[in-house]
DRENDO-1510 file (C-alpha; in Angstrom, 1 decimal, always signed):
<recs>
REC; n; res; u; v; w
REC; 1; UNK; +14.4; +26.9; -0.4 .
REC; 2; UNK; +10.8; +25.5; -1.4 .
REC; 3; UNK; +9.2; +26.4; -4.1 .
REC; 4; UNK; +5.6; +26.8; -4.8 .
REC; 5; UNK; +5.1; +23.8; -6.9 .
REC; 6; UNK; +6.8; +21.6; -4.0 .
REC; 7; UNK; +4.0; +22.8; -1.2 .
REC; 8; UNK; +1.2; +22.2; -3.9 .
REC; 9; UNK; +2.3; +19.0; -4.4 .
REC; 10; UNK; +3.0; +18.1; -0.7 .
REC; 11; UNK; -0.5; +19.2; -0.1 .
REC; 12; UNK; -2.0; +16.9; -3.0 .
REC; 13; UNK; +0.1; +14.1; -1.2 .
REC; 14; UNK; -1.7; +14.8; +2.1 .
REC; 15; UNK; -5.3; +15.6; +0.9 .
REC; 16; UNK; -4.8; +12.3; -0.7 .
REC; 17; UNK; -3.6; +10.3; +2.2 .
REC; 18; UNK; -6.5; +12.5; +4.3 .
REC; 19; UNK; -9.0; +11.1; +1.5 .
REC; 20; UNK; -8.1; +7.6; +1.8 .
REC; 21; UNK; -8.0; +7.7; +5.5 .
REC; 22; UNK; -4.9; +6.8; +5.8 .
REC; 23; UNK; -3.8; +9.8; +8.2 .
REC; 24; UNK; -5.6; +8.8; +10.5 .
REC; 25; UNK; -4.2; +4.8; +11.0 .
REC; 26; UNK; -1.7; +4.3; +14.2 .
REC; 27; UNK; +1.1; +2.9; +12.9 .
REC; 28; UNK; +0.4; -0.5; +14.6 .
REC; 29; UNK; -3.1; -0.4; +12.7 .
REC; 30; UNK; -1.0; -0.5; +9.1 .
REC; 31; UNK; -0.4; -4.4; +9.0 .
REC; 32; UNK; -3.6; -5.4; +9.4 .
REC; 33; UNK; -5.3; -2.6; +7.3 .
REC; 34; UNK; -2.9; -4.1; +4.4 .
REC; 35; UNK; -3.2; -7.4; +5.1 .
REC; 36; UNK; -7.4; -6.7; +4.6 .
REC; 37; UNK; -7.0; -4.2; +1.3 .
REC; 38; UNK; -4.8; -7.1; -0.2 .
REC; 39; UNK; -7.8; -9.6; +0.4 .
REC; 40; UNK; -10.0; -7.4; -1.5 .
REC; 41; UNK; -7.6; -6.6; -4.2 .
REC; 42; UNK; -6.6; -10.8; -4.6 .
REC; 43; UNK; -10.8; -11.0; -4.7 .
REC; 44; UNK; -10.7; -9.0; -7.4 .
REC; 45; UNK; -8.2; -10.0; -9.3 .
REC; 46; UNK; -9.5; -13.3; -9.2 .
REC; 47; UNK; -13.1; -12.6; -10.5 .
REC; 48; UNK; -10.9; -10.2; -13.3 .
REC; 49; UNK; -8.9; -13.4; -14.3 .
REC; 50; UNK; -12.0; -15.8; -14.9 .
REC; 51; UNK; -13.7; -13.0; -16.9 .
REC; 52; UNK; -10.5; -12.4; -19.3 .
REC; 53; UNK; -11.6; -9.2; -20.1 .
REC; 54; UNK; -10.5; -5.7; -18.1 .
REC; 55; UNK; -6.9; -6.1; -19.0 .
REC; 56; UNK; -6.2; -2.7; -17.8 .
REC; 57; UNK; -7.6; -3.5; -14.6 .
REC; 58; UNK; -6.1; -6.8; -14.2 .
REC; 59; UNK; -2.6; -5.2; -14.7 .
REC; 60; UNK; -3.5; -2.2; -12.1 .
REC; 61; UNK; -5.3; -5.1; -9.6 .
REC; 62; UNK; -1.3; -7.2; -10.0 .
REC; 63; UNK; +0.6; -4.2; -9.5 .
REC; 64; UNK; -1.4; -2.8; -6.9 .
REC; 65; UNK; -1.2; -6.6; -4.6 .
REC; 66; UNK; +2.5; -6.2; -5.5 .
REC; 67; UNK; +3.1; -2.7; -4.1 .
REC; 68; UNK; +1.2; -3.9; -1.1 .
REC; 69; UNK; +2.8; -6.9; -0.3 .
REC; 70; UNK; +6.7; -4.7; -0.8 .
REC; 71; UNK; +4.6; -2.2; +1.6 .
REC; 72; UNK; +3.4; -5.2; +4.0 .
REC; 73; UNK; +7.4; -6.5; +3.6 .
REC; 74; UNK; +8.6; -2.8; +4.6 .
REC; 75; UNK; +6.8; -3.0; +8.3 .
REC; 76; UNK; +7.7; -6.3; +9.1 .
REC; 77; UNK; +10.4; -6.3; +11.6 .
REC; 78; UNK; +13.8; -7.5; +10.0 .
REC; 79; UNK; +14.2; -11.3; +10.5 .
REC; 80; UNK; +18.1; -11.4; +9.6 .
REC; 81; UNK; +20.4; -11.5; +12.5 .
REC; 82; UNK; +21.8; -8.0; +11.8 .
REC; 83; UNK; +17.8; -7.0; +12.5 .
REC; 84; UNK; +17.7; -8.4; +15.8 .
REC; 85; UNK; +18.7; -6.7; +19.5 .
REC; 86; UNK; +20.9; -8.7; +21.2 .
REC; 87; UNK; +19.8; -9.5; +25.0 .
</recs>
């Protein structure tokens, strides 16, 4: 059973991902999409830090370049032995 509130918010979810553009990146286009938005965000954080002023959006730049990199972490392929297929 779904209720109303549930589709409204699925739909904000995707007209926000539709926004952003990121609906329409192939899966294999995700890595290096991060890897170029986490460039941009370490710029940024950097020019916040030698200011030391925009506290707020120092804090947001930080978490942001953290939820990327545990994003960037998720596509990787798993390294540990468990991850690999055996030949």
């Amino acid at each position: 059973m779904s209720s109303k509130n549930d589709e409204t918010d699925a739909q904000q979810v995707w007209k926000s991902l539709a926004e952003a553009g990121l609906d329409e990146i192939a899966l294999d286009e995700f890595p290096a999409r991060i890897k170029a938005v986490k460039l941009v965000v370490m710029g940024r954080l950097s020019e916040l830090l030698e200011l030391k002023t925009g506290v707020q959006e120092r804090d947001s730049a930080a978490y942001s370049l953290g939820t990327l990199k545990n994003l960037e972490a998720t596509l990787q392929p798993d390294p540990s032995p468990a991850g690999r297929s055996k030949k």
